[in-house]
SEPA-844862 format. One record per residue (C-alpha): x, y, z; residue in one letter. Coordinates in steps of 0.05 Angstrom, whole numbers, plus 32768, in hexadecimal, padded with zeros to 4 digits. Each point is the difference from the previous one (the first is absolute). Example, Ala and Ser with C-alpha at 12.3 -4.5 7.8 and 13.67 -1.06 7.14 Angstrom:
80F67FA6809CA801B80457FF3S
REM end
This chain:
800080008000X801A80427FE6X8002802A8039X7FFF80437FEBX7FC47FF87FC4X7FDF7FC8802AX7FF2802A803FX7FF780407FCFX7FC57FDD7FD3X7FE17FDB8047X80068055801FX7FD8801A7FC4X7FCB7FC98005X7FF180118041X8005804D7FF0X7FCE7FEA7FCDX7FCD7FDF803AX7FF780378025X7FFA80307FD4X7FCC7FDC7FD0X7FED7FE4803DX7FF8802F8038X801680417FEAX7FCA80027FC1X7FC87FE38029X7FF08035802CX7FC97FDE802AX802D7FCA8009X8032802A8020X7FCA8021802CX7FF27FB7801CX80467FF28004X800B8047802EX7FC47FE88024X802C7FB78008X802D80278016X7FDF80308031X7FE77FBF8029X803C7FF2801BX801C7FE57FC1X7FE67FB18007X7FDA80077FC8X8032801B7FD9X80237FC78015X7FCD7FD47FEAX800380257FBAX80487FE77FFDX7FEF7FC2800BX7FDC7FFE7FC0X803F80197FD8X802A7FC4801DX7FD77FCF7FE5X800D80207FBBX7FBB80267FEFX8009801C7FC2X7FE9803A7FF7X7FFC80238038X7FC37FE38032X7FC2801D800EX8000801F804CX7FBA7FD78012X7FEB7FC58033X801B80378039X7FF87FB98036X80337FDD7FDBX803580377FFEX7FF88014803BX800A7FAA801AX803A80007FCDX801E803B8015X7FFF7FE2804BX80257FC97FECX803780247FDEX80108031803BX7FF57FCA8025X80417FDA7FDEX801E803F7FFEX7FF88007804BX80187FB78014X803B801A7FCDX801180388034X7FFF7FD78037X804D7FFC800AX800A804B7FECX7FCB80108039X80177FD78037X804E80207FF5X7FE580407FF5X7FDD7FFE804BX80457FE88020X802580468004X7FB480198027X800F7FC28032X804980098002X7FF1804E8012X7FD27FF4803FX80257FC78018X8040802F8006X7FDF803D8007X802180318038X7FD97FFD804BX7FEF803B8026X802C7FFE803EX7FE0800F804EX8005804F7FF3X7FF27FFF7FB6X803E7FF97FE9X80077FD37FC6X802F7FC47FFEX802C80037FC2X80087FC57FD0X804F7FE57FFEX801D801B7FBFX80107FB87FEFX7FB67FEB8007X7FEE803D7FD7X80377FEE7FCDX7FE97FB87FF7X7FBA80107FF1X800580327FC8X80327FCF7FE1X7FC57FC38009X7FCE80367FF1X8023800C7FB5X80117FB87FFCX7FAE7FFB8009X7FF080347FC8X80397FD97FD4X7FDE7FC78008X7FB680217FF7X801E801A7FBEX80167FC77FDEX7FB47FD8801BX7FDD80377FDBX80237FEF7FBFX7FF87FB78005X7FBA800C800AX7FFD802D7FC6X80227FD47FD5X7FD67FC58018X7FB7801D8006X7FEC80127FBAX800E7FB97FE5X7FDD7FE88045X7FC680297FF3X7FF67FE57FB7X800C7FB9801EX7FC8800B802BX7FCE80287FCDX80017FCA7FCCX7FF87FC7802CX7FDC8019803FX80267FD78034X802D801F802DX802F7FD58003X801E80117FBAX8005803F801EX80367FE38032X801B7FC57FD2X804B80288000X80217FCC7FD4X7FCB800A7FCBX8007804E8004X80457FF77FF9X80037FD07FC7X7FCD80327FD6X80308040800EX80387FD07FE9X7FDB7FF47FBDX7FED80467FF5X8046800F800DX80208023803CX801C803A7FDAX7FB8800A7FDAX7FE27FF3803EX801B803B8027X800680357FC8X7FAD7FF88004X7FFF800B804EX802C803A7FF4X7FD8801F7FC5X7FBC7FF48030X802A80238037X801680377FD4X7FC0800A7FDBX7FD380008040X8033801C802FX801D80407FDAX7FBB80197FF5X7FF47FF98045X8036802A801BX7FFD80327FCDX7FB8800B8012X80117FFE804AX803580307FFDX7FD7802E7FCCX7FC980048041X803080018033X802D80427FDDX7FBC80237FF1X7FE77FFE8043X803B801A8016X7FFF803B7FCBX7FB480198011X80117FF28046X7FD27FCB8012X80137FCD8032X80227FC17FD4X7FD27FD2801AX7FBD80217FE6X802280107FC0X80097FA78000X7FB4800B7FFBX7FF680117FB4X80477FCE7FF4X7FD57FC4801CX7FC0800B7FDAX803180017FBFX801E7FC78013X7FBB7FDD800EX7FEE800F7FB9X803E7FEB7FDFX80037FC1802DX7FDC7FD97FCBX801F800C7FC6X80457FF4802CX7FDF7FB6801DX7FE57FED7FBFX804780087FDCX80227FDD8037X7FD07FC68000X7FFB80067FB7X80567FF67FF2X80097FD48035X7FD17FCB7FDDX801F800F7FB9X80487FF58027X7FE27FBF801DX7FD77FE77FBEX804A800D7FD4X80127FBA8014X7FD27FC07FF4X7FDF7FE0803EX80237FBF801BX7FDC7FD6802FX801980248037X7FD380407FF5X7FC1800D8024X7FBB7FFC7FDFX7FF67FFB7FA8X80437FFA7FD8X800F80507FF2X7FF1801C7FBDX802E80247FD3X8012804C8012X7FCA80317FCBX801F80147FC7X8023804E800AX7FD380377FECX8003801B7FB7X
REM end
């Protein structure tokens, strides 16, 4: 698999999705922002739909059922997080097990430099290790999620062997130029927009956080067309490769054709 024109022509597919599929159906959108606006499960749901390969783009209908799917996937993504969580609460339990006591008179008993020295070293080590368990689970969850939409069990969500052996035939390489295009694609619009809200606020001299205000409501309504292309690639990146009988749920179809 060509790298470069392979990822480029499975990019501009996906581009293609949204915007015939989202971006030119206007009600659609509206239910999608609505998807959104409920905490984002349906949306979720709606996703759901993309990994198992609807082409084109779904209908946003039978609200029950993406709102059950959508539990399911934050669900997985949840038990996902598990590890990250649990780490994450050590430095809190670390921090009022050695915090300093108030003394008779109110004086305050000082923590022994060495003490103090030990735990920011174990307290980096922790965000270290938090780091790299965010990028497995990036790496891992998109292929999980698929797993899990095409055959409904959720234990192909967790079958790690069979995750691994389907990133191995899309290709390593391939496989992590997509994650970084999704990063880049969702992520840099993000910020911009962020920062845009965040420098304007401080400009007309509002307080940052109510200038966040009108930056969240844009985010809200780009948030589909963002989802959708992220749901949208990741299946094109997953369908480049035939099924084996590893994979989870109907044998994958060939990637669409790129747009004329």
């Amino acid at each position: 698999m060509n790298i470069i024109v392979d990822i480029s022509i499975l990019f501009d597919n996906a581009l293609a999705y949204v915007r015939e599929g989202v971006y030119r159906q206007g009600g659609r959108w509206v239910k999608l922002i609505l998807a959104t606006i409920l905490l984002g499960i349906p949306m979720a749901g709606y996703m759901m739909r993309i990994y198992r390969g609807a082409t084109p783009a779904p209908e946003v209908d039978h609200w029950g059922r993406l709102t059950v799917d959508g539990l399911k996937l934050v669900i997985i993504g949840l038990i996902y997080a598990i590890p990250v969580i649990i780490i994450s609460l050590i430095p809190y339990v670390m921090v009022a097990w050695s915090a300093p006591t108030a003394g008779p008179v109110g004086s305050v008993t000082r923590m022994d430099p060495g003490t103090t020295g030990m735990m920011i070293t174990g307290l980096l080590l922790l965000m270290l290790i938090v780091f790299i368990l965010e990028i497995v689970i990036a790496i891992l969850l998109p292929i999980a999620s698929i797993r899990f939409a095409r055959s409904g069990r959720f234990s192909d969500a967790f079958r790690f062997r069979d995750i691994l052996a389907r990133i191995g035939k899309i290709g390593w390489i391939n496989y992590l130029v997509a994650l970084l295009l999704v990063a880049i694609v969702i992520g840099v619009p993000v910020f911009i927009i962020y920062m845009i809200g965040i420098f304007a606020g401080l400009v007309a001299g509002y307080n940052p956080f109510i200038a966040l205000i009108p930056v969240i409501l844009i985010l809200i309504i780009l948030a589909p067309l963002l989802q959708t292309f992220q749901a949208r690639f990741i299946t094109e990146v997953y369908d480049s490769v035939p099924a084996t009988a590893t994979d989870a749920g109907d044998p994958a179809a060939p990637p669409s054709p790129p747009p004329a």
